[in-house]
N, C-alpha and C positions, 0 to 999 in steps of 0.2 A: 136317921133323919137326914143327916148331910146327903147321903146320894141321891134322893128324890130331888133337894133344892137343885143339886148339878142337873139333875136329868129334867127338871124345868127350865134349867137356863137357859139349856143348849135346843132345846123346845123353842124356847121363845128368839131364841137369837136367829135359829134356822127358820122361821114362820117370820123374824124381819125384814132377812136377806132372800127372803121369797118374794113379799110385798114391794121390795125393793128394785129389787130383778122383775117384775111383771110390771109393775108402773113403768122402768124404763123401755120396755116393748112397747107401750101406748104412745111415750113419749119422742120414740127414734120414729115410730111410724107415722108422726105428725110431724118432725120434722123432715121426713124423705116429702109428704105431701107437697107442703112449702116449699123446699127446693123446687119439686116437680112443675108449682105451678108459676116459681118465679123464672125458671127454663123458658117455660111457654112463653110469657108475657115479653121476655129478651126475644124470644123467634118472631110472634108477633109484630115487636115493633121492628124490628130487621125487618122482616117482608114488606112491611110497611114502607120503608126508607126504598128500599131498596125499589119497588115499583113506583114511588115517587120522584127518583133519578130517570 
């Protein structure tokens, strides 16, 4: 009976560190977005300035 409990453990631990590691793939590609569009927004107002001189 003990080795089925191990080989559900390692089951559920390997299935956390899955959810875990794939949530943070949503999470890094939503923060690369945000960077990307707070890039923009600093070139933006640069252009801005800069054709206002």
């Amino acid at each position: 009976m003990r080795p089925n409990l191990v080989i559900i453990f390692l089951n559920l631990m390997l299935l956390s560190g899955a959810t875990v590691l794939l949530s943070a793939c949503n999470t890094t590609a939503g923060a690369g977005q945000d960077v990307s569009a707070a890039g923009h927004a600093v070139t933006d107002s640069a252009e801005k300035v800069k054709s206002g001189l």
